[in-house]
C-alpha positions as CSV (number, residue, x, y, z in Angstrom):
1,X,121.4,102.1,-5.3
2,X,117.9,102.4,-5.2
3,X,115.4,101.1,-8.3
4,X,113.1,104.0,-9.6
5,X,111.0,101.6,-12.0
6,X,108.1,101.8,-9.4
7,X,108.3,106.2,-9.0
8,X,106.4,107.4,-12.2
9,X,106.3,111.6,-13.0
10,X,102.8,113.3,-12.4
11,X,101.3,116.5,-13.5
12,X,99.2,118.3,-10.5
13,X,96.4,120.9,-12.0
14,X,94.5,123.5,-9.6
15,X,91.1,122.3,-8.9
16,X,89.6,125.9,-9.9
17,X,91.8,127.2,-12.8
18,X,92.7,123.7,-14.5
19,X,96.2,125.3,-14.5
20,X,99.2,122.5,-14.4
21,X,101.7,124.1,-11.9
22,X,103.5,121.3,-10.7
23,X,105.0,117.8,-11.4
24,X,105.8,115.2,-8.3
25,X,106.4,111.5,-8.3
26,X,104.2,108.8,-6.6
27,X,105.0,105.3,-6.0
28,X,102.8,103.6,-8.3
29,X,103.0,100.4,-5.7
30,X,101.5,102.4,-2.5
31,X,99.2,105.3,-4.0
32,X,97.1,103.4,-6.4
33,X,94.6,106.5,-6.8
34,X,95.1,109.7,-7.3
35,X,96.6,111.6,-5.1
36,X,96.1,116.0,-4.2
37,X,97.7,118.4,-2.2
38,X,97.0,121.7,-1.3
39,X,99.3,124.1,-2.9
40,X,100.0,127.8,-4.1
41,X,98.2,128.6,-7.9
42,X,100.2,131.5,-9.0
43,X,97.3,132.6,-11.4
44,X,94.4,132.3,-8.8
45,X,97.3,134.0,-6.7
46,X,95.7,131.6,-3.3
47,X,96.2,128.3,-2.3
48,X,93.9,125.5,-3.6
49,X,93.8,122.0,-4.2
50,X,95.5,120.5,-6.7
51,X,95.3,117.1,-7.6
52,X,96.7,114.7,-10.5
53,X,96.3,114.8,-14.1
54,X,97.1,112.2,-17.0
């Protein structure tokens, strides 16, 4: 079985809104920084960057 002590829970927000739409784990080991993706913001209603909040 696989150890999760290194995967920690982040919050992504939509780089126009500030809205927090969606929550992914990172490996804390390999991404030391933070880390965005470009994904759907239902209350822009287009797809922007989002990118990791505290």
């Amino acid at each position: 079985m696989a150890k999760k002590e290194n995967r920690l829970v982040v919050t992504m927000a939509c780089g126009e809104c500030k809205e927090r739409n969606y929550t992914t784990e990172k490996n804390r080991k390999n991404d030391t920084g933070r880390i965005s993706f470009n994904k759907y913001c239902p209350k822009c209603r287009k797809h922007t960057e989002h990118r990791e909040e505290k």
